[in-house]
C-alpha positions in Angstrom: 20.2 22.6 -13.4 17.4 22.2 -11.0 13.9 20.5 -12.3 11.1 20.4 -10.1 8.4 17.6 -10.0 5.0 18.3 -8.0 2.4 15.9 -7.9 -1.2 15.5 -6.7 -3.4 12.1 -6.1 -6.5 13.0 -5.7 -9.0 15.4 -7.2 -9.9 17.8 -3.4 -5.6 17.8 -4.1 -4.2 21.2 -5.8 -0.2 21.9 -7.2 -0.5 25.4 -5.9 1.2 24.9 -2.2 4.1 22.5 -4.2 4.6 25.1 -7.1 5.0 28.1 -5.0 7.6 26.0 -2.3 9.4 25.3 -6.0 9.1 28.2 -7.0 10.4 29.7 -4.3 13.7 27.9 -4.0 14.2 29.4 -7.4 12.6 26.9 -9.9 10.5 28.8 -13.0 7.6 27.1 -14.2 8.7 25.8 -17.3 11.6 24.1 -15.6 8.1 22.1 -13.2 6.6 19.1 -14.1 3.4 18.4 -12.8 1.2 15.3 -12.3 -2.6 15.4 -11.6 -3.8 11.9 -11.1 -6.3 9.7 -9.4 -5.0 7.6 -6.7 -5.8 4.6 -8.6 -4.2 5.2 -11.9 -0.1 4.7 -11.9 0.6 6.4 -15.4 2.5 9.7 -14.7 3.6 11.3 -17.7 4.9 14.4 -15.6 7.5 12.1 -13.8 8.0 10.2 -17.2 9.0 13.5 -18.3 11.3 14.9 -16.1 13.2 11.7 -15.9 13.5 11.4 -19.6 14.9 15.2 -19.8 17.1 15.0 -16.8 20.7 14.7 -17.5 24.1 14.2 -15.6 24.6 17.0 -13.0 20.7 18.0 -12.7 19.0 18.1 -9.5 15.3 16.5 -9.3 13.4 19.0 -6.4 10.5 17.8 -5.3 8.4 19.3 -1.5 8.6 15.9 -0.1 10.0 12.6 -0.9 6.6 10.7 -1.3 5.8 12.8 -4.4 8.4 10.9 -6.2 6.7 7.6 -5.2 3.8 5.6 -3.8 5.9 3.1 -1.9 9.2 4.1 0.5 11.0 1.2 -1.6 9.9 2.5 -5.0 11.0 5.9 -3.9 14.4 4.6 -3.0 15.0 3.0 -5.7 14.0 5.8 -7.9 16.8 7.7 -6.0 19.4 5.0 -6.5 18.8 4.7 -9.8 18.9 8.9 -11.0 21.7 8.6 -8.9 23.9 6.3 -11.2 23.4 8.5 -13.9 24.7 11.7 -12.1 21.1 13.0 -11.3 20.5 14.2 -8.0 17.1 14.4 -5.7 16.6 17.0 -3.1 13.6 17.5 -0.8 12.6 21.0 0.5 9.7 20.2 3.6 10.5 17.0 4.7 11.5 17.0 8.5 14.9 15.1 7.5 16.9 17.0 4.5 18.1 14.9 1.8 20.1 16.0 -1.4 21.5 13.1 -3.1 23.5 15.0 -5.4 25.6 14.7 -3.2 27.6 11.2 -3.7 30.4 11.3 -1.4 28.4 13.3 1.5 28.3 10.3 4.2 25.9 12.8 5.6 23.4 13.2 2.4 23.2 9.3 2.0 22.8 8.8 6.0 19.8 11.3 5.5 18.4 8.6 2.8 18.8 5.7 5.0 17.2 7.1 8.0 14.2 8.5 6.0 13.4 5.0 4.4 14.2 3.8 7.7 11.5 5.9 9.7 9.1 5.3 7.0 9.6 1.5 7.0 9.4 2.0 10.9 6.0 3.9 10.8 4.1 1.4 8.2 5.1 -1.5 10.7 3.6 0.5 13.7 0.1 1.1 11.5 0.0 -2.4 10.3 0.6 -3.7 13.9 -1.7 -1.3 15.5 -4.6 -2.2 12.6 -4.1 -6.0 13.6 -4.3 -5.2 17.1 -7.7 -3.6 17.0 -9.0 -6.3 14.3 -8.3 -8.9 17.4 -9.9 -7.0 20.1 -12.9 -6.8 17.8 -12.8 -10.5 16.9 -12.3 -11.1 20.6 -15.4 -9.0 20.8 -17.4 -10.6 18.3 -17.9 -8.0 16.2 -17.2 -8.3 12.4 -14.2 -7.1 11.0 -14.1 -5.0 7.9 -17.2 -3.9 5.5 -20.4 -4.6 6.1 -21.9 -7.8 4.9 -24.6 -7.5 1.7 -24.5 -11.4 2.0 -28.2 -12.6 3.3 -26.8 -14.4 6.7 -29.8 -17.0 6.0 -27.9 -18.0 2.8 -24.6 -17.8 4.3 -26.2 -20.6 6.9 -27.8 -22.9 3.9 -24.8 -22.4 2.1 -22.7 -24.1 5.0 -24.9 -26.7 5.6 -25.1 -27.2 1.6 -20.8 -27.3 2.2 -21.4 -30.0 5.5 -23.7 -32.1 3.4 -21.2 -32.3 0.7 -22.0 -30.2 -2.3 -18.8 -28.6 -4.4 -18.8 -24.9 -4.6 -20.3 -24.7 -7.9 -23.5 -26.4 -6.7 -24.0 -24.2 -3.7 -23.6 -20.8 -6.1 -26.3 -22.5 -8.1 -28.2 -22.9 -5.4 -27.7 -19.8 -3.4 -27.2 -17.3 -5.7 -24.1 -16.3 -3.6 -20.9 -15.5 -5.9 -18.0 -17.9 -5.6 -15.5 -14.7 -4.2 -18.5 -13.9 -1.6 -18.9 -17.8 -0.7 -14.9 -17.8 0.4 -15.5 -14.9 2.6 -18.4 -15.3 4.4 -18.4 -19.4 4.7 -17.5 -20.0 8.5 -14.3 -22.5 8.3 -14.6 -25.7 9.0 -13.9 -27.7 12.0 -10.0 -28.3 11.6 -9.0 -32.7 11.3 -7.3 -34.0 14.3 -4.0 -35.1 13.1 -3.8 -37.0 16.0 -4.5 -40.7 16.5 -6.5 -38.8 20.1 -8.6 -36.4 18.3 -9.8 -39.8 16.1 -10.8 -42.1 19.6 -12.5 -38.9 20.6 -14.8 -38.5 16.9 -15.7 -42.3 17.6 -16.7 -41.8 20.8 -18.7 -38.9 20.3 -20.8 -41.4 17.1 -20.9 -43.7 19.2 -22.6 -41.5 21.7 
């Protein structure tokens, strides 16, 4: 039989636009499982449900693919593995169709492959695109990220504090800055020569 799964992960987030689309392809309520959770809490017990009562030869419906999973690699492997015990998954408003109940479609597990490989595609393109922009701002000299809280006057004493040779615990005692904040806002340090060049050049420069 056919079991539907909907799933929301944030509270502004409502079931009603999955439920009808389920309901619509002929799923009745009681046959839906439904999750209603905060983005940062991973227990389901709706999915936990529907996996637990699906059996060989159901079908797992779902509106899109990323209801089933967080990641594109958890969701495959959520698919894989209903799949070797004879349960299907089928999407209904993704833009590429995929029903996996299908086993010996080449066409079904092409669909499958292509959607994780689009996915996989389209997080590369946002992670390179957000480390572009955080070098043009570095570039820039503008700070990257959230606002420092960190008094820059005690981010200074604390490096000179660091230059002059105190450990990390003494320089939270005497700045009041926590250890986590220390390792993000201290500037790095000059990096060693490792070669024998750089050293002539650190004697000259003392002996200047």
């Amino acid at each position: 039989m056919d079991l539907g799964y909907a799933r929301v992960s944030t509270a502004k987030q409502d079931l009603d636009r999955q439920i009808d689309s389920l309901t619509t392809a002929g799923i009745p309520p009681e046959r839906i499982y439904v999750d209603k959770k905060s983005g940062a809490t991973t227990d389901r017990p709706g999915l936990a449900a529907i996996l637990g009562y699906a059996r060989s030869g159901d079908v797992i419906v779902v509106h899109t693919l990323d209801r089933l999973g967080r990641t594109v690699r958890g969701t495959l492997n959520l698919i894989h593995g209903l799949s070797e015990r004879g349960v299907g998954v089928r999407n209904l408003a993704d833009p590429i169709h995929v029903d996996s109940s299908s086993p010996d479609d080449p066409m079904a597990q092409l669909a499958v492959v292509l959607l994780a490989l689009f996915a996989q595609m389209e997080r590369t393109y946002t992670v390179e695109r957000a480390a572009h922009a955080r070098a043009v701002a570095t570039a820039k000299g503008r700070r990257v990220g959230r606002p420092s809280v960190v008094d820059p006057a005690k981010v200074d004493f604390a490096a000179h504090l660091r230059d002059t040779g105190h450990t990390i615990s003494e320089i939270v005692a005497k700045t009041g800055i926590a250890r986590s904040s220390l390792y993000r806002y201290l500037p790095p340090r000059e990096p060693e020569s490792l070669t024998a060049a750089g050293t002539q050049s650190e004697s000259d420069a003392e002996a200047r």
